[in-house]
LOKOLDO-585683 format. One record per residue (C-alpha): residue number from 0; chain; x, y, z. Coordinates in nm, 2 decimals. Example, Ala and Ser with C-alpha at 12.3 -4.5 7.8 and 13.67 -1.06 7.14 Angstrom:
REM residues 2
[r 0; 'A'; [1.23; -0.45; 0.78]] [r 1; 'A'; [1.37; -0.11; 0.71]] 
END
This chain:
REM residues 282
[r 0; 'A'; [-4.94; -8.22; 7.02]] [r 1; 'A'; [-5.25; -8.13; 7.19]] [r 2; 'A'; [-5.36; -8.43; 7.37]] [r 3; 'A'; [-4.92; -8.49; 7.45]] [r 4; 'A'; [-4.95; -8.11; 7.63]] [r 5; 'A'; [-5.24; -8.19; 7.78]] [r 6; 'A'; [-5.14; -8.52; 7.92]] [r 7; 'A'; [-4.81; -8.39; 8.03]] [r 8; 'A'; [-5.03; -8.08; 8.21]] [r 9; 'A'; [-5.23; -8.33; 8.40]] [r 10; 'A'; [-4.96; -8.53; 8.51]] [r 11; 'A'; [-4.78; -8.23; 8.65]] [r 12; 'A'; [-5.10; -8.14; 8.83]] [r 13; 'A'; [-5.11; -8.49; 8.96]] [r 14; 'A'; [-4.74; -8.47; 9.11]] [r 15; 'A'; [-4.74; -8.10; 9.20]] [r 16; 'A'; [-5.04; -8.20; 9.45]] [r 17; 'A'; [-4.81; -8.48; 9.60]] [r 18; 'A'; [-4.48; -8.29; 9.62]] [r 19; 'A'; [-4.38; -8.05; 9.90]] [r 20; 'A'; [-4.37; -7.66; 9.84]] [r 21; 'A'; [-4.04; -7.59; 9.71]] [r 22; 'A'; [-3.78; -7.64; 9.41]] [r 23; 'A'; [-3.92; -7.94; 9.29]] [r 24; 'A'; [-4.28; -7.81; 9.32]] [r 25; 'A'; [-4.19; -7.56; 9.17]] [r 26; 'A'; [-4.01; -7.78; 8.85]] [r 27; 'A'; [-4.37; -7.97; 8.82]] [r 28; 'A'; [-4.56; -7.66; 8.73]] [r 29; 'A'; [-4.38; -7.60; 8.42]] [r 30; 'A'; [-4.59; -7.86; 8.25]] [r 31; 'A'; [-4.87; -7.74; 8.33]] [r 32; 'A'; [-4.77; -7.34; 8.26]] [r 33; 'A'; [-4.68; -7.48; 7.88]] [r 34; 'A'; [-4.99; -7.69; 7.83]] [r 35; 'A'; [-5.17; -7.32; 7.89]] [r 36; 'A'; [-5.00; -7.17; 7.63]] [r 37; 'A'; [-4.94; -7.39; 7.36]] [r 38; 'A'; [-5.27; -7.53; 7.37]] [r 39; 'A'; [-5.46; -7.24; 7.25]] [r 40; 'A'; [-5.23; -7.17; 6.98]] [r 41; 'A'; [-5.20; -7.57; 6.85]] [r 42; 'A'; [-5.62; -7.54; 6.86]] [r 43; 'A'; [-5.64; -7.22; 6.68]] [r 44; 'A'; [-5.38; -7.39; 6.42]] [r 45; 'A'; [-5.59; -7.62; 6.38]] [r 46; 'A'; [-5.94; -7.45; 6.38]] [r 47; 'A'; [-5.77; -7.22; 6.13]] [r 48; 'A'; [-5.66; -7.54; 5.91]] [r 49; 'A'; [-6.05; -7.70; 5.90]] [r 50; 'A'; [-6.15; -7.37; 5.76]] [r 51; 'A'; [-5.91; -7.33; 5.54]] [r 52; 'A'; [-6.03; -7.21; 5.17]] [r 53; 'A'; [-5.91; -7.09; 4.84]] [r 54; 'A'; [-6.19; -6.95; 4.65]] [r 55; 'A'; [-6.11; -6.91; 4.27]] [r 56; 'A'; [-6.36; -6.66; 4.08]] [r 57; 'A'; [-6.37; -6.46; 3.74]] [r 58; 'A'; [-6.38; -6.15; 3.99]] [r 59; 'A'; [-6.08; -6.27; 4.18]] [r 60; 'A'; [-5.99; -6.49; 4.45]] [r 61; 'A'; [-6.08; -6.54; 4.79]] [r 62; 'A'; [-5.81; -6.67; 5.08]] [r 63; 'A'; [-5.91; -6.76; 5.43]] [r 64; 'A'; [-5.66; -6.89; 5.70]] [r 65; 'A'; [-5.87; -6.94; 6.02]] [r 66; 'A'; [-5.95; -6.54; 6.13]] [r 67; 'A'; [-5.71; -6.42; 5.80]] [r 68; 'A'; [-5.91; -6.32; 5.56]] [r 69; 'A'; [-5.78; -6.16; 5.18]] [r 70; 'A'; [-5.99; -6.06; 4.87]] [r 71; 'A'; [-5.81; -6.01; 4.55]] [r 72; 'A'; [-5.95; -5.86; 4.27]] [r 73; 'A'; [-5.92; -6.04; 3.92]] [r 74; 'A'; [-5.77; -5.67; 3.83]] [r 75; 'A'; [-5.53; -5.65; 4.07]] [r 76; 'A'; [-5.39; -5.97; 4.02]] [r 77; 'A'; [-5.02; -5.94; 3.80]] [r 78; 'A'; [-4.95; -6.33; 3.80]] [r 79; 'A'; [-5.01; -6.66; 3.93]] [r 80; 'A'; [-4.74; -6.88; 3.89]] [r 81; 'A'; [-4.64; -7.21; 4.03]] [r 82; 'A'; [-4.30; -7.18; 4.30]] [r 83; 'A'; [-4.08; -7.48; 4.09]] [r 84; 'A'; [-4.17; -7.17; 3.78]] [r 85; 'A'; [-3.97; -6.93; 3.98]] [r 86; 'A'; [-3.60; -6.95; 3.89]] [r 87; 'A'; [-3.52; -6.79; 4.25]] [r 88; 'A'; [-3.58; -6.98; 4.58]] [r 89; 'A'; [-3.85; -6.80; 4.81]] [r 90; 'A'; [-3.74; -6.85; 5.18]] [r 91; 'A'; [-3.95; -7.00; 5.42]] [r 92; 'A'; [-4.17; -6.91; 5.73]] [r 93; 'A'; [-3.87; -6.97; 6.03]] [r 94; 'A'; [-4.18; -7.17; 6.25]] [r 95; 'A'; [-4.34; -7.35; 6.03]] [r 96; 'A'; [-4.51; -7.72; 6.06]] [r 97; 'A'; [-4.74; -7.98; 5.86]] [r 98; 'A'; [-5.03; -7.80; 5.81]] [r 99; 'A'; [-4.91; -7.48; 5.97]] [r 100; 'A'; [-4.70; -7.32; 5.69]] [r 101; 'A'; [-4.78; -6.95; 5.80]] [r 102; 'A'; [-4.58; -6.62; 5.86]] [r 103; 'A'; [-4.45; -6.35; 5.63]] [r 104; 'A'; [-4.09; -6.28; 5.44]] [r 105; 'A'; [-3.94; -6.07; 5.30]] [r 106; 'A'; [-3.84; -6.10; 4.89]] [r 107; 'A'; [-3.47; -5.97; 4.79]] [r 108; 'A'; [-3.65; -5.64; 4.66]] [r 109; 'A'; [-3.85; -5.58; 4.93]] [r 110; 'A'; [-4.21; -5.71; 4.86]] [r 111; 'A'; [-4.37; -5.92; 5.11]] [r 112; 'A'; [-4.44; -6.32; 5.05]] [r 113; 'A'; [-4.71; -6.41; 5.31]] [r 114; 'A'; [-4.76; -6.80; 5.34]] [r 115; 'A'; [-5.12; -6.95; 5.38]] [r 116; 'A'; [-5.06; -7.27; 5.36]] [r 117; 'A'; [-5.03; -7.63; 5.51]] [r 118; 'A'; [-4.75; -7.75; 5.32]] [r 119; 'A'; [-4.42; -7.58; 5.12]] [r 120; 'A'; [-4.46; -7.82; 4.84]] [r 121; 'A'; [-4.65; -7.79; 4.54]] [r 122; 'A'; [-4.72; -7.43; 4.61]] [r 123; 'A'; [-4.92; -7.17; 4.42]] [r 124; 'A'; [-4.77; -6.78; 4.42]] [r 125; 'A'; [-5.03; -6.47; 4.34]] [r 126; 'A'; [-4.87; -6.14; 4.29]] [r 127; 'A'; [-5.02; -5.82; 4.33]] [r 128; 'A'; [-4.82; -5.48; 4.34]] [r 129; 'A'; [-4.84; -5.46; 4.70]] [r 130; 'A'; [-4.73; -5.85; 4.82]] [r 131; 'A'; [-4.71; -6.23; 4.70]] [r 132; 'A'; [-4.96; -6.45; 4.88]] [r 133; 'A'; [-4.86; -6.80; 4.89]] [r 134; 'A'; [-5.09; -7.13; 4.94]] [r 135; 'A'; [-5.12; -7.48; 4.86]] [r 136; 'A'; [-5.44; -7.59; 4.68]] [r 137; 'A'; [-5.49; -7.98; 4.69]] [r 138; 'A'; [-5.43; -7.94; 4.33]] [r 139; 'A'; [-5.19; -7.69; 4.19]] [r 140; 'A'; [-5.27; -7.78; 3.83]] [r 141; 'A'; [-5.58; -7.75; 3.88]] [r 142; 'A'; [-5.57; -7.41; 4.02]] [r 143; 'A'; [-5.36; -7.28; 3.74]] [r 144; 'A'; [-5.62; -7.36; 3.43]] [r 145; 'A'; [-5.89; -7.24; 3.62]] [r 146; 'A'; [-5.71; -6.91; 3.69]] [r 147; 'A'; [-5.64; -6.90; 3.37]] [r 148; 'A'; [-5.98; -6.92; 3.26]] [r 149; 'A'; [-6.09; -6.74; 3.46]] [r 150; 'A'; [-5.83; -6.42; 3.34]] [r 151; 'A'; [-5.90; -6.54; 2.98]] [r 152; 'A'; [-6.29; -6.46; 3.03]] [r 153; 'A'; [-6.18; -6.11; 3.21]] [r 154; 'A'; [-6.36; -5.98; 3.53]] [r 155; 'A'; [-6.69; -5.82; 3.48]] [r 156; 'A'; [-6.75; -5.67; 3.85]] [r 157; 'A'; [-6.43; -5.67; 4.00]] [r 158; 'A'; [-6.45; -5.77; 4.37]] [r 159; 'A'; [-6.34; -5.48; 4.64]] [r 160; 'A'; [-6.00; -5.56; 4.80]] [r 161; 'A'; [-6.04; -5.69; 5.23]] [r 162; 'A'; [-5.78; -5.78; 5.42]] [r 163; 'A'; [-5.87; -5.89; 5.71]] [r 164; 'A'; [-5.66; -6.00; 6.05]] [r 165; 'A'; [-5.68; -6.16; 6.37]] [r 166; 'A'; [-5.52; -5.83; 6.52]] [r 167; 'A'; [-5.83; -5.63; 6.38]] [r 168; 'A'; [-6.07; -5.84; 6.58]] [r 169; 'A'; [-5.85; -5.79; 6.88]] [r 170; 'A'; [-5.85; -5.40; 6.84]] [r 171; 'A'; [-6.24; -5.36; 6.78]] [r 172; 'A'; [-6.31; -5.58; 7.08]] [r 173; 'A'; [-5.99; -5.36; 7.29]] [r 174; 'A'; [-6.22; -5.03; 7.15]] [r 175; 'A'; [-6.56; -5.10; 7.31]] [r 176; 'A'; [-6.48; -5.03; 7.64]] [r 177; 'A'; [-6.78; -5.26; 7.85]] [r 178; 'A'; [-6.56; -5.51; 7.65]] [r 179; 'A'; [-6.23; -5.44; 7.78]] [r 180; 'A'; [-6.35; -5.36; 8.19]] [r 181; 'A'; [-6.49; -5.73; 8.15]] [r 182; 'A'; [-6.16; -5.86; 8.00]] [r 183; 'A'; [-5.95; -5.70; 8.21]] [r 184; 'A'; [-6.15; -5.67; 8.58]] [r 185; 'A'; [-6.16; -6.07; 8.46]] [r 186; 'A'; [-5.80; -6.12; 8.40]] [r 187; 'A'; [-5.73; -5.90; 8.78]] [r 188; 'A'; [-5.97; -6.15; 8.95]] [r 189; 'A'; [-5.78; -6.44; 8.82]] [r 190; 'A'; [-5.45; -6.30; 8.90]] [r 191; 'A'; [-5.62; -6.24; 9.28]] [r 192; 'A'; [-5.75; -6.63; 9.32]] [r 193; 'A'; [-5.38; -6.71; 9.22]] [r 194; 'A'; [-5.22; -6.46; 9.49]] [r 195; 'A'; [-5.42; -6.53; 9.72]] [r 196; 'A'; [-5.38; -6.90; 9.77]] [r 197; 'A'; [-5.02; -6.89; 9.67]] [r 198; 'A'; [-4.96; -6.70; 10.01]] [r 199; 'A'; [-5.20; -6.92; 10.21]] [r 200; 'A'; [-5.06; -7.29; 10.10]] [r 201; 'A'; [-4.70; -7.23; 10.26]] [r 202; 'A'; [-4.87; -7.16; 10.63]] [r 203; 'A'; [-5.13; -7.44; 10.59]] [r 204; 'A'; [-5.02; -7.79; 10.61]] [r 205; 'A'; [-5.33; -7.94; 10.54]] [r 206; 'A'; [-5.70; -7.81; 10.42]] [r 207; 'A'; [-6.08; -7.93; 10.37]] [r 208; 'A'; [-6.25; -7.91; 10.08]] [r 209; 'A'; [-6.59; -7.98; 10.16]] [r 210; 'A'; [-6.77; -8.16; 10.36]] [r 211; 'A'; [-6.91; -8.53; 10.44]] [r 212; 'A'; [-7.31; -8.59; 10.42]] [r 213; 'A'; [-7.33; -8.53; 10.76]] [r 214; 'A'; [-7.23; -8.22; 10.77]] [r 215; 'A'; [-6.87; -8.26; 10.88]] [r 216; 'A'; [-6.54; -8.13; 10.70]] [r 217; 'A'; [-6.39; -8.37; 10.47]] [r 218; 'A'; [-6.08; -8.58; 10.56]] [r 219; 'A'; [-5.77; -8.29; 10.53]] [r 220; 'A'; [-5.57; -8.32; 10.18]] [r 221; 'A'; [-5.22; -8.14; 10.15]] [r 222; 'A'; [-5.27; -7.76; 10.10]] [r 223; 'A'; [-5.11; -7.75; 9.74]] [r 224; 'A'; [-5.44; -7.90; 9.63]] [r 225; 'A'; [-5.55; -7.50; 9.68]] [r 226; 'A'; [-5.40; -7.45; 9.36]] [r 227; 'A'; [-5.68; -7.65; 9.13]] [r 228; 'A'; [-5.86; -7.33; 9.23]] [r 229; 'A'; [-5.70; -7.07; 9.04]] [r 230; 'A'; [-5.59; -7.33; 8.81]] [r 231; 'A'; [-5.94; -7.44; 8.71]] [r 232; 'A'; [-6.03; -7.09; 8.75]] [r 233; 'A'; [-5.75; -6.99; 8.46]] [r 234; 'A'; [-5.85; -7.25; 8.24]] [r 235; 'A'; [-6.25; -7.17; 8.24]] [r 236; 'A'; [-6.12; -6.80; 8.16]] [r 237; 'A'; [-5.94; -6.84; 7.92]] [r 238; 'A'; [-6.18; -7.04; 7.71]] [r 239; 'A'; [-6.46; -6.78; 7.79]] [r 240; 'A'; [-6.21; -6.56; 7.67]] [r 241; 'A'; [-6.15; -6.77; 7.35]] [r 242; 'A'; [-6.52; -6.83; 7.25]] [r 243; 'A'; [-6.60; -6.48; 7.34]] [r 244; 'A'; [-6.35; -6.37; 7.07]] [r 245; 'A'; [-6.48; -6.63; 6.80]] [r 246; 'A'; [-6.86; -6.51; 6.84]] [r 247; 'A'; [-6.78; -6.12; 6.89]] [r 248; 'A'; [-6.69; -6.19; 6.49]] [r 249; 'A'; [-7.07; -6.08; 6.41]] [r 250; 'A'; [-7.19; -5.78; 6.59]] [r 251; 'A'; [-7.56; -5.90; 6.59]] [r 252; 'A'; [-7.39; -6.17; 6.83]] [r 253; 'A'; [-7.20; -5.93; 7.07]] [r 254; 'A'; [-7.44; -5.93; 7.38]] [r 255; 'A'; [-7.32; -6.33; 7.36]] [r 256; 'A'; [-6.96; -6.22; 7.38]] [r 257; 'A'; [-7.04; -6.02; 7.68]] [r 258; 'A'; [-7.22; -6.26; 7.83]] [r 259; 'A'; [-6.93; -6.49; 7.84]] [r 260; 'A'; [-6.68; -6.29; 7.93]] [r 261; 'A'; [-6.92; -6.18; 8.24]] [r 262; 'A'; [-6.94; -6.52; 8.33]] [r 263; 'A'; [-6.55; -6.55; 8.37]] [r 264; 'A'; [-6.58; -6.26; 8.63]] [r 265; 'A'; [-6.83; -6.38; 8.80]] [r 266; 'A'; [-6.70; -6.75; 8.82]] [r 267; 'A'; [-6.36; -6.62; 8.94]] [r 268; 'A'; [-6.51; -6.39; 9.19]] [r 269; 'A'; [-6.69; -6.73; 9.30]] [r 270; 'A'; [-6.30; -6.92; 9.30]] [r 271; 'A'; [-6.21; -6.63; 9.55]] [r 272; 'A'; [-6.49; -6.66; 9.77]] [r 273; 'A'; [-6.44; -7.04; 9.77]] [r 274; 'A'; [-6.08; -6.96; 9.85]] [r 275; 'A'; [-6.14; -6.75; 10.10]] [r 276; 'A'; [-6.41; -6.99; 10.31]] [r 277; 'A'; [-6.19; -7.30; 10.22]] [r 278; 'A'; [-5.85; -7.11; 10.43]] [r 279; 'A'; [-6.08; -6.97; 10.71]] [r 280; 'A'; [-6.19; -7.27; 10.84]] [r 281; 'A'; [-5.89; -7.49; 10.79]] 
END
């Protein structure tokens, strides 16, 4: 699904720079618009799935889902049972996929089932007062006489409970405020390089991106070709962005979050200036 959005973006980049400004212009970007926002959510989906791991101790049980993290305690844990055991039907996540099987219901009484798994076959249930977890080990029977080993030998240092979420990450990095000026001056400076040329490519037919060894312009290309500025500009940003959220994980590694995330502002107020010469002289 990745590379299919990404070749669908490129090839509405590739006929939005030969079309004229208007409906159909217009029509070609929406490729390229869905590309940038599915593709950070299929690559997460499938960063999450690499690291996927059910850890199965005597002091309980470790889940992690990409940036979801859970530890159970042996002592917390009430049952693990198998789903074709249950004589009720759990429902399913609505937006689920293989290898994506993710999202949290609701049981008839109440209790929460959260799904961390890549498959709704073959699944393993652990019940704790508070919620069900539900996951897919490669092999369910497997799982279940080790757990019950494991509960047979009882826990001798009980692990302490963590849940952890991608939305905690995203609140300690909204806290620090250097954090969230970078972000968000970032984000402003992007939306400027896309203003900007958007109102300069109607009342220019034709532009110059560079120039010949000589030292003259370039041949003139259509105006709309403006647009791979903020459009490169976006994309660069946005990964910064990314990356800058995967290493601000570890705070001995913050200064390299900030870093990044300086480097999208600078590089955008570098698009801008680049605009801004590019129109000037055309």
């Amino acid at each position: 699904m990745i590379l299919v959005l990404l070749a669908m973006g490129v090839l509405g980049l590739w006929q939005a720079a030969q079309a004229p400004i208007g409906l159909s212009f217009l029509l070609l970007l929406i490729p390229i618009l869905l590309a940038l926002f599915f593709v950070p959510l299929l690559a997460y989906r499938t960063y999450a799935l690499w690291r996927a791991s059910y850890l199965l101790e005597r002091d309980g049980i470790y889940l992690r889902w990409g940036l979801r993290e859970e530890i159970i305690p042996m002592d917390a844990v009430i049952w693990v049972r198998q789903s074709q055991e249950l004589e009720i039907s759990i429902p399913r996540p609505w937006l689920r996929w293989p290898g994506a099987v993710l999202g949290i219901r609701k049981l008839p009484e109440g209790k929460p089932l959260e799904y961390l798994a890549a498959t709704t076959s073959h699944l393993i249930l652990i019940a704790t007062d508070e919620s069900l977890y539900a996951i897919s080990p490669a092999n369910d029977a497997e799982f279940m006489l080790a757990y019950q080993r494991f509960a047979e030998l009882g826990s001798l240092t009980p692990l302490t409970p963590f849940s952890g979420y991608p939305a905690n990450l995203l609140r300690r990095v909204w806290a620090s405020p250097f954090a969230r000026y970078l972000l968000l001056t970032g984000f402003l400076v992007a939306i400027l390089v896309l203003v900007y040329v958007s109102l300069n490519v109607p009342s220019n037919q034709t532009i110059s991106l560079g120039f010949e060894p000589d030292g003259t312009l370039s041949s003139p290309v259509p105006s709309v070709f403006l647009l791979l500025l903020p459009l490169l500009n976006g994309i660069y940003f946005l990964i910064n962005v990314l990356a800058g959220l995967y290493i601000y994980r570890s705070q001995d590694r913050w200064i390299l979050a900030y870093l990044l995330w300086g480097s999208g502002l600078l590089t955008g107020l570098l698009f801008f200036v680049a605009a801004i010469l590019i129109i000037s002289r055309s």
